[in-house]
ZAKEFI-119038 format. One line per 4 residues: their letters; for each residue y, z, x of C-alpha. Coordinates in pm, 1 decimal, padded with zeros to 6 digits. Example, Ala and Ser with C-alpha at 12.3 -4.5 7.8 and 13.67 -1.06 7.14 Angstrom:
BEGIN
AS) -00450.0,00780.0,01230.0  -00106.0,00714.0,01367.0 .
***
This chain:
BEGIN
XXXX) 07241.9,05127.2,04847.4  07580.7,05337.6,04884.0  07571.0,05199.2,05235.8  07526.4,04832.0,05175.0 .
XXXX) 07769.8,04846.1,04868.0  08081.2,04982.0,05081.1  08055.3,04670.7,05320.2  08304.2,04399.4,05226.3 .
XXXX) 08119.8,04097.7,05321.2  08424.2,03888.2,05326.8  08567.4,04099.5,05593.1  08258.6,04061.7,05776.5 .
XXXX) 08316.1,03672.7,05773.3  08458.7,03499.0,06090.1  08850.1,03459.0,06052.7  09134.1,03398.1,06298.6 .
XXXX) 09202.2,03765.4,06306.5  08823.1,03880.0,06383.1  08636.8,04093.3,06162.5  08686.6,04429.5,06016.8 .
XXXX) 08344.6,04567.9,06185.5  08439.1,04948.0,06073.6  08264.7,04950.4,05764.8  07945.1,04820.8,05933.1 .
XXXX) 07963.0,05110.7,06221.9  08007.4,05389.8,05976.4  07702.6,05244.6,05775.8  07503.3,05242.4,06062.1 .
XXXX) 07362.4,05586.2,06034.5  07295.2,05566.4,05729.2  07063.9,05282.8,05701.8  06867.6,05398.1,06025.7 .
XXXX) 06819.6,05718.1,05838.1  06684.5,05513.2,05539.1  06473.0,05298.5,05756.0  06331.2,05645.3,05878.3 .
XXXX) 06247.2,05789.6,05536.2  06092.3,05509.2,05409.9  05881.6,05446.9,05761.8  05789.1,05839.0,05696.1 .
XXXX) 05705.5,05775.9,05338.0  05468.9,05429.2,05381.5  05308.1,05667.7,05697.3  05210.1,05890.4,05428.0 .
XXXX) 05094.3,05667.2,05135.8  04893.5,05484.1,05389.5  04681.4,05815.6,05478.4  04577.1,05887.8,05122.8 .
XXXX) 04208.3,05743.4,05092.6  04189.7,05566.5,04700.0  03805.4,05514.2,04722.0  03756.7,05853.8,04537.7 .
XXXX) 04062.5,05818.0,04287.3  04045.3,05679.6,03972.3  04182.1,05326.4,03889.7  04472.6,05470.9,03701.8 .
XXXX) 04589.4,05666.0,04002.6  04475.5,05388.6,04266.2  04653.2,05083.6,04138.9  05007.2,05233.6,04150.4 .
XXXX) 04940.7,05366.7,04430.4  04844.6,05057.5,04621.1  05131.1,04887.5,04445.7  05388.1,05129.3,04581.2 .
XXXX) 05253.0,05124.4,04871.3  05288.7,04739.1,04895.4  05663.5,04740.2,04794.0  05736.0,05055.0,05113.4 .
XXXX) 05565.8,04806.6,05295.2  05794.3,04515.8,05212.7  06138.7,04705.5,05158.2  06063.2,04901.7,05549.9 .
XXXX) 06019.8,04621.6,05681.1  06366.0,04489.6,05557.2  06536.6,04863.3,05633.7  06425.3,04833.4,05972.5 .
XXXX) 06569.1,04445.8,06043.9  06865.0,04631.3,05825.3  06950.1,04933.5,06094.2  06854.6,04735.7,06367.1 .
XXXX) 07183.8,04504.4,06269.3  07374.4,04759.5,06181.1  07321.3,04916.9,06533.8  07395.4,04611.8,06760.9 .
XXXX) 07619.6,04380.4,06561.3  07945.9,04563.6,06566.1  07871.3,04611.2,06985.5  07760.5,04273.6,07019.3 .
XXXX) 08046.9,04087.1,06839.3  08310.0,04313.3,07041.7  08393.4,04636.9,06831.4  08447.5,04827.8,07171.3 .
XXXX) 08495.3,04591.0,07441.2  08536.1,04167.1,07437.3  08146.5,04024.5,07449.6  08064.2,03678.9,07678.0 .
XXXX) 07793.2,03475.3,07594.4  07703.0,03138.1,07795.3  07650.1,02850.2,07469.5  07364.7,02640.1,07490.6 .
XXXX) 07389.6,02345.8,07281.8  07008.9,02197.3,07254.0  07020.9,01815.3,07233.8  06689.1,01733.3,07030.7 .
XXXX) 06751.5,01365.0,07149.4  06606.3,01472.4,07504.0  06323.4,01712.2,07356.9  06279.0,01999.7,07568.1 .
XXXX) 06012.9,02344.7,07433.2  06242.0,02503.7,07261.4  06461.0,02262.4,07095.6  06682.7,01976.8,07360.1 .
XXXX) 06778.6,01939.9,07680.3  07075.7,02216.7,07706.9  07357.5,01889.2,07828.0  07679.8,02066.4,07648.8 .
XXXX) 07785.1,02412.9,07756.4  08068.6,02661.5,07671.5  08143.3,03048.4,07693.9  08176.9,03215.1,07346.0 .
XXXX) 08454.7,03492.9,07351.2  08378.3,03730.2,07060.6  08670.2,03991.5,07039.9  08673.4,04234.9,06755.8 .
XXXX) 08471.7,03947.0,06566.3  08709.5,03730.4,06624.6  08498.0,03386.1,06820.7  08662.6,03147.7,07058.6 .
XXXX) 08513.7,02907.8,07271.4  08585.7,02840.9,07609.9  08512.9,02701.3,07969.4  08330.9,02457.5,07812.5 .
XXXX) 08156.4,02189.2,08090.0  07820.4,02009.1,08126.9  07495.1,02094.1,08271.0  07535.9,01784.1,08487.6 .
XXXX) 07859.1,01988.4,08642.4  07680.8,02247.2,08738.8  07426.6,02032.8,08978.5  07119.7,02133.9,09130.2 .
XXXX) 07048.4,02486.2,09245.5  06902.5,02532.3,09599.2  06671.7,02721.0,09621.6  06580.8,02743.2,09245.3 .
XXXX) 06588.1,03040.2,09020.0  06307.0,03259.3,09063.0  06111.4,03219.7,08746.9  05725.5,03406.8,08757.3 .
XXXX) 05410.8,03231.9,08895.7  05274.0,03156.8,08597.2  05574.4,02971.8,08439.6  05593.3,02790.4,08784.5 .
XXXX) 05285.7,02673.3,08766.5  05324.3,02542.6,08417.3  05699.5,02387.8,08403.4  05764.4,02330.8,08777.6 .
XXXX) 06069.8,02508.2,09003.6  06226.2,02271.3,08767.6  06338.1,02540.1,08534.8  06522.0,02738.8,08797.5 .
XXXX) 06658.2,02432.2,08976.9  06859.1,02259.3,08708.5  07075.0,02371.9,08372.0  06904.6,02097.3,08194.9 .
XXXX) 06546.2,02219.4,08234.0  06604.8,02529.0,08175.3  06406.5,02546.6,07835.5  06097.8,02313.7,07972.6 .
XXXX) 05919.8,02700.9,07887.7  05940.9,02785.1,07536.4  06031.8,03164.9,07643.8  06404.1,03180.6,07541.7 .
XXXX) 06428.7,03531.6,07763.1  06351.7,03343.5,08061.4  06552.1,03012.9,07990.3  06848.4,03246.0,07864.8 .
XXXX) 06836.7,03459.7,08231.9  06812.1,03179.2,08428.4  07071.0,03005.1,08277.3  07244.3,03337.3,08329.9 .
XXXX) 07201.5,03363.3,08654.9  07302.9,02947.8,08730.0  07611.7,02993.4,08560.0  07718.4,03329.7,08742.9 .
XXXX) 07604.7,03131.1,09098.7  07823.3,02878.0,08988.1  08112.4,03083.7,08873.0  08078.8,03456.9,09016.9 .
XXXX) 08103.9,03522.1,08613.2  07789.1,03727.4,08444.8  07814.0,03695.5,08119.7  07679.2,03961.9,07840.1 .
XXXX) 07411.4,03722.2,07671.9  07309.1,03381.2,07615.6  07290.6,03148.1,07253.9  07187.6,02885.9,07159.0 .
XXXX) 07174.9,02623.4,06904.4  07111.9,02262.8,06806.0  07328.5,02021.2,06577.9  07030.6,02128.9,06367.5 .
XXXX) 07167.7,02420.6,06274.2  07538.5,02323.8,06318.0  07442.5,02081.5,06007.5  07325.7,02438.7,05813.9 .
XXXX) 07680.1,02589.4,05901.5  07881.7,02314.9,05816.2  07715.6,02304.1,05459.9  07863.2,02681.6,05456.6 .
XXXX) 08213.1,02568.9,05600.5  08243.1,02258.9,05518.9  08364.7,01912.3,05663.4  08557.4,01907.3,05982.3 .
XXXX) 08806.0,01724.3,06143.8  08811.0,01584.6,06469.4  09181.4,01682.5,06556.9  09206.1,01673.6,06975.0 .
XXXX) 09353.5,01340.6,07061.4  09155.7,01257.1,07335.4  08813.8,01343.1,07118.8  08950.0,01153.1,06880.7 .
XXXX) 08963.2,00853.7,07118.7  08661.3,00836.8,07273.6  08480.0,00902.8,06950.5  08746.7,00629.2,06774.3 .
XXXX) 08453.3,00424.5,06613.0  08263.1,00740.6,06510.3  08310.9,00935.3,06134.5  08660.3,01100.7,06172.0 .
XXXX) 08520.3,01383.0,05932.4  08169.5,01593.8,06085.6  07940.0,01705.9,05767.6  07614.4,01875.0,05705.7 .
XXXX) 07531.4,01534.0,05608.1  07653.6,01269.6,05914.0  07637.9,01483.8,06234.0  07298.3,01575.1,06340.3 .
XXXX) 07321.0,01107.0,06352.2  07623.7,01125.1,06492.9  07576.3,01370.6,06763.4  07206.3,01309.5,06832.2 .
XXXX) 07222.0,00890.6,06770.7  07556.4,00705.7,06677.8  07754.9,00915.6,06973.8  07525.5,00724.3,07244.0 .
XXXX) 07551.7,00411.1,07074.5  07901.3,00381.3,07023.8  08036.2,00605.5,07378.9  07920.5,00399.9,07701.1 .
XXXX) 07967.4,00700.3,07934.5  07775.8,01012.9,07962.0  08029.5,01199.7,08096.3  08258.4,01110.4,07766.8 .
XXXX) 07922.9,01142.1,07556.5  07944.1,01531.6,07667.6  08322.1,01518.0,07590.6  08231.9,01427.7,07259.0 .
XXXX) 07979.0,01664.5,07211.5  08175.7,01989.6,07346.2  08453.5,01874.7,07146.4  08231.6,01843.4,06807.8 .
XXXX) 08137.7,02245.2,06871.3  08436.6,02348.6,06923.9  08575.0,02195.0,06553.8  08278.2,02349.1,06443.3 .
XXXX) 08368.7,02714.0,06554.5  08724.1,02672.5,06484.8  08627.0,02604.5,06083.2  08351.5,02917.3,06116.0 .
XXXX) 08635.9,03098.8,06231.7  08885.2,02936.1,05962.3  08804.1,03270.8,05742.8  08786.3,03008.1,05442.0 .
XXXX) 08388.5,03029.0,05459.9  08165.5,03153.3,05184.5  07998.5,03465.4,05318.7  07653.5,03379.9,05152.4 .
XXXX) 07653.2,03035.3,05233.1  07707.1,03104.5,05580.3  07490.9,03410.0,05584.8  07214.6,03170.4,05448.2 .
XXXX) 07300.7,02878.6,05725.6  07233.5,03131.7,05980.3  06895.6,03231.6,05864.9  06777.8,02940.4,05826.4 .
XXXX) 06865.1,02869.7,06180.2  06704.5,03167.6,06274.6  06415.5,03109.2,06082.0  06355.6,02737.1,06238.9 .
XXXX) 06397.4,02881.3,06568.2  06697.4,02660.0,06586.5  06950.7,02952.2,06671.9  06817.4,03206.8,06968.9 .
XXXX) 07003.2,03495.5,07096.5  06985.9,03676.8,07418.0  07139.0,04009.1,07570.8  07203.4,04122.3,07922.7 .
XXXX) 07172.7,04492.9,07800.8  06764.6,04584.1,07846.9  06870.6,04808.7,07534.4  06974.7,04526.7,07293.3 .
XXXX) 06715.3,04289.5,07442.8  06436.8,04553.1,07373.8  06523.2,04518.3,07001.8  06638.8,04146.8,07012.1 .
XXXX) 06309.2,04110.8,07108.8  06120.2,04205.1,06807.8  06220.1,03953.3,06612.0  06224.6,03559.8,06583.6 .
XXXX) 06577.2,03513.9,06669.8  06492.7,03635.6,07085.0  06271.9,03327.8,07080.5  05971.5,03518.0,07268.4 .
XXXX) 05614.2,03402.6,07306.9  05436.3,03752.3,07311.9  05494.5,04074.8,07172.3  05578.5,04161.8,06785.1 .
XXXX) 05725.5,03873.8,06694.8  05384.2,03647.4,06790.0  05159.0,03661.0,06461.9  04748.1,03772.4,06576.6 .
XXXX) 04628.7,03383.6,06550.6  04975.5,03203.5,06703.3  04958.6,02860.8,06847.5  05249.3,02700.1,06957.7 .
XXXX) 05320.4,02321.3,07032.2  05616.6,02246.3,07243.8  05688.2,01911.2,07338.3  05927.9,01855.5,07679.0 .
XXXX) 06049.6,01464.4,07709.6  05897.5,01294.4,07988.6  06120.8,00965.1,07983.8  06406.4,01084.2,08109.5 .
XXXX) 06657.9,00918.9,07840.9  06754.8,01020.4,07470.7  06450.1,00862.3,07251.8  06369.3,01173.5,07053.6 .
XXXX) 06559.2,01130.3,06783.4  06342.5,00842.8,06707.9  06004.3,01032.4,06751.8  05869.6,01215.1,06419.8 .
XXXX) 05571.4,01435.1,06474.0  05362.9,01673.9,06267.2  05118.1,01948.4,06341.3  04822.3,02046.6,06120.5 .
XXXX) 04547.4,02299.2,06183.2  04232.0,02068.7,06121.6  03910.2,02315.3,06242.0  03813.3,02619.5,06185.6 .
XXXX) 03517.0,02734.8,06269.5  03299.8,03018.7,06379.1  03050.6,02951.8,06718.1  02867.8,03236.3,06891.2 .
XXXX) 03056.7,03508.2,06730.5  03373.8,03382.0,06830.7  03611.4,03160.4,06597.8  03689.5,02756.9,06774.2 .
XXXX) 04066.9,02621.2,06631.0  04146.1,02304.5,06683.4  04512.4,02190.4,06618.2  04592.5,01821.6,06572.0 .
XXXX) 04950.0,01675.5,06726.9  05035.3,01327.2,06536.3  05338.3,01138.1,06762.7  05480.7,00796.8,06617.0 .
XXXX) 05752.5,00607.6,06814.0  05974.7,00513.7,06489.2  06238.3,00322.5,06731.5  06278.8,-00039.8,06665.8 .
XXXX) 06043.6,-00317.7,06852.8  06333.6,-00432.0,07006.4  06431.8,-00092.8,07135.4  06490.0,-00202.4,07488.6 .
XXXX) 06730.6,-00446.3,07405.8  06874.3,-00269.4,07063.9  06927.0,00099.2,07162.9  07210.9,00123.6,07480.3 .
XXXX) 07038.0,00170.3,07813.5  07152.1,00566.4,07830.8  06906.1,00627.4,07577.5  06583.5,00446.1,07640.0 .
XXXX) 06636.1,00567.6,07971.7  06612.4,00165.3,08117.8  06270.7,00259.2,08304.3  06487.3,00449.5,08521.8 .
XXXX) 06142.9,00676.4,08513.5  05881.6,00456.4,08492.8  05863.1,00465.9,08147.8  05936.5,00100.7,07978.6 .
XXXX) 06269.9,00076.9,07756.0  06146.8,00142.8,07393.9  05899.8,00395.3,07501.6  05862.6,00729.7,07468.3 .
XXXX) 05703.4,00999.7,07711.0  05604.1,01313.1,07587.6  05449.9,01611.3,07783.8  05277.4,01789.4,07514.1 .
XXXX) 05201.0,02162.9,07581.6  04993.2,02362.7,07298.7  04935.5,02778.1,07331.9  04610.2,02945.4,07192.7 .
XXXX) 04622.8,03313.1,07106.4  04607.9,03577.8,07362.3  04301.5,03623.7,07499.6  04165.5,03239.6,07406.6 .
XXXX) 04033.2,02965.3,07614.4  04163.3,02622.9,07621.6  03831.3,02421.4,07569.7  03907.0,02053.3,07561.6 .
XXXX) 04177.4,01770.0,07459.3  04116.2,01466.9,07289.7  04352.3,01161.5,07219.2  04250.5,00951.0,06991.9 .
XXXX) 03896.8,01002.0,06904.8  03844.1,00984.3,07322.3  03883.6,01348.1,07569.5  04130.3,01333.0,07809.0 .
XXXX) 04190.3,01505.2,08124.7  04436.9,01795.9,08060.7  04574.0,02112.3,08226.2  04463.5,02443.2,08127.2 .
XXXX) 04669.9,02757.6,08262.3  04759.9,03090.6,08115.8  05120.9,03182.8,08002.4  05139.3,03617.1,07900.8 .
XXXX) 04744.2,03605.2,07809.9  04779.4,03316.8,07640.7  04571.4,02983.4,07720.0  04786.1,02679.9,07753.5 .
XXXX) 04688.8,02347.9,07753.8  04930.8,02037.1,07864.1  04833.8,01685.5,07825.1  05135.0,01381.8,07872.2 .
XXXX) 05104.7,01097.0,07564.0  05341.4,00744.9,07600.4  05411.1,00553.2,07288.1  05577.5,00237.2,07274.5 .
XXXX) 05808.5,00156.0,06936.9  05577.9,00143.2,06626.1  05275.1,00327.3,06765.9  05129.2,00651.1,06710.1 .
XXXX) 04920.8,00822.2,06861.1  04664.5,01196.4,06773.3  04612.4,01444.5,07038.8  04402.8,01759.4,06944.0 .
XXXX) 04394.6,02039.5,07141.8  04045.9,02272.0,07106.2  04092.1,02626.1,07153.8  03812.4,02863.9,07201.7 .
XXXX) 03658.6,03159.2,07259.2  03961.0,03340.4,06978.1  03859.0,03659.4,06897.8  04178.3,03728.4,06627.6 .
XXXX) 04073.4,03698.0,06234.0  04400.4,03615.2,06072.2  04480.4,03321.0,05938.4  04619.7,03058.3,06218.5 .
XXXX) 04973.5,03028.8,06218.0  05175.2,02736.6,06392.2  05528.1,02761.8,06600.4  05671.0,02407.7,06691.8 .
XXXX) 05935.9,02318.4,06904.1  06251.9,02239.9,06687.0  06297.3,01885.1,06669.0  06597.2,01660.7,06451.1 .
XXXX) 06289.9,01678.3,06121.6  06290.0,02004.5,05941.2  06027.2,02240.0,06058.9  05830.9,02224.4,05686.0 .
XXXX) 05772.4,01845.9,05773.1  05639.0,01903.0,06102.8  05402.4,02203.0,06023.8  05126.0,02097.9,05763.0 .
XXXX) 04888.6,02272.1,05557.7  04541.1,02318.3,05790.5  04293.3,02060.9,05642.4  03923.8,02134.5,05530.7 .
XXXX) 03747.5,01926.2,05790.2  03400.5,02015.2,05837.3  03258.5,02233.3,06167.5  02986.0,02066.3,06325.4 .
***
């Protein structure tokens, strides 16, 4: 408590100046050696047997141990901050980090198609963006990235050949080192880490900062009949919608975009910004998968790692009865934003001594019927793919628990053929769906053979609805 009452959270905000990260250093040993105490203490509760103590004695006992439980938890995520922020935002030496911006127009696993890039300087805390360019700029790579077989096998050389399919996996480690690695082939520059984030969570921080200002002349121009004024409210349209409607060229589209972010840092960096809104904004980033962070230090990574915000799908951070749905866009254009989609648990049953889980995918094209002439031809992708103007192709990939079998996919009431691989011990299971405006469409994927007991719980790919109206309740339908 000493510890976390001599940080000055206001000093610990962004501002042109950086950040006074002294406070946080010197706190560091403190809250590790808290973190150890109370990991010592729950160790010890949790060893006492209660099935020969009275109730009296018992139900305390149980409660306290409940509340360790809880509080280590937090400790741990606590020291574990302390530890690598001051590092990672520059105390000691100016950090790197390549910037992803994920476009959810062009859905790719873990959030969009990665079109708008930059570097992030953090220097004693203070953040500026620079070398900012386009995945397009950086071209193909020949021969790919090395990725490992079993990625390959899922997502295609695709991942290690271009910037913008870098995140067709849903592993953030290995999009974040291959991206890495493309931008230090293309530069001779290897950066210290790799982030990422979607206008998403750019609408979260600007609710912390507030409205911006497009101020850069030749922004301002090729975004003259957008909003002059980006807010939590207008610019996950105006980024992920209006910007291809009312800018012609995807090269100026990009423009746009990098020059959007880069308002958007300056105000984070303004120092005018509330500490707990913006401490909020990023959690909920975090917590929607929206915002993913990566290190080039195995040390950091090794801890990143353990929690949501390294974007992994194995290890601590998976729940015992995970199932992810990631959805990459087939069509080759920008018709996401019009696609809403929800996930929902719907069996669960118990056959031969193993438990059968069977998660339904609903997809509804919400883009008008006269899409192909209405939307601009840069977003319905003109059949440039094969897929008609208006539609919308998905490739729909869905991950079992470890140690589960992918067992059969059905769209519509009908099966359908689909491929079953293995990603980490995981089964995986990818089908491809094509709606045209106004239909929808129900693919369930049946997993089997799941020999976990705890309650199923779902991880989506980030898309522009809020997580808590993709992921539903599971549903009470009946086993057979």
């Amino acid at each position: 408590m000493r510890a976390f009452e001599s940080l000055n959270w206001n000093a610990l905000t962004p501002n042109p100046t950086g950040m006074d990260l002294t406070p946080l250093q010197s706190a560091a040993p403190k809250v590790q050696a808290a973190a150890y105490t109370v990991r010592e203490s729950a160790q010890r509760l949790n060893g006492i047997d209660v099935d020969g103590l009275l109730p009296q004695i018992s139900a305390p006992l149980i409660e306290a141990r409940e509340k360790l439980s809880s509080l280590q938890g937090d400790l741990e995520s606590a020291a574990d901050a302390a530890r690598l922020a001051p590092e990672m935002l520059g105390a000691e030496a100016p950090r790197r980090y390549l910037l992803l911006m994920q476009n959810n127009a062009e859905a790719r696993a873990s959030g969009g198609i990665p079109g708008a890039l930059a570097v992030l300087n953090i220097d004693k805390g203070k953040l500026t963006l620079e070398a900012q360019t386009s995945a397009t700029a950086l071209g193909a790579f020949i021969p790919p990235v090395a990725i490992d077989s079993e990625q390959q096998a899922i997502y295609s050389a695709r991942v290690g050949k271009f910037m913008q399919d870098v995140n067709l996996t849903p592993d953030f480690p290995t999009t974040a080192s291959t991206a890495q690695a493309m931008w230090e082939k293309s530069t001779g520059e290897r950066l210290d880490g790799v982030l990422s984030l979607d206008p998403i969570a750019l609408s979260f921080i600007l609710g912390a900062t507030g409205p911006v200002q497009m101020t850069d002349p030749a922004v301002k121009e090729i975004g003259r009949s957008l909003p002059a004024q980006l807010t939590a409210e207008n610019v996950v349209r105006t980024l992920l919608s209006d910007s291809y409607a009312k800018i012609d060229e995807p090269d100026r589209q990009d423009v746009y975009f990098a020059g959007a972010a880069k308002e958007i840092f300056a105000a984070l960096s303004s120092g005018k910004t509330d500490p707990k809104k913006l401490m909020d904004a990023v959690s909920r980033g975090v917590q929607e998968r929206r915002i993913l962070l990566w290190s080039a230090s195995t040390d950091e990574q090794a801890t990143i790692g353990r929690y949501t915000l390294g974007g992994l799908i194995s290890g601590t951070t998976t729940s015992p009865a995970e199932f992810g749905v990631y959805f990459n866009d087939g069509t080759g254009a920008k018709m996401d934003y019009w696609m809403k989609r929800t996930v929902q648990v719907v069996k669960d049953c118990t056959r031969d001594g193993y438990r059968e889980i069977t998660v339904r995918v609903t997809n509804t094209n919400t883009a008008p019927t006269d899409a192909a002439r209405s939307l601009p031809p840069y977003v319905t992708g003109d059949g440039a793919y094969g897929v008609p103007a208006g539609s919308v192709q998905t490739n729909l990939v869905a991950y079992g628990p470890a140690q589960s079998n992918i067992d059969m996919v059905v769209k519509d009431g009908a099966k359908i053929p689909f491929a079953a691989q293995r990603h980490g011990q995981r089964a995986v299971g990818t089908a491809t769906i094509q709606l045209a405006p106004g239909q929808s469409s129900n693919v369930e994927f049946t997993f089997g053979h799941i020999v976990q007991h705890a309650e199923p719980q779902i991880v989506v790919t980030p898309t522009t609805q809020l997580v808590k109206d993709v992921i539903k309740a599971p549903s009470e339908s009946a086993c057979e």
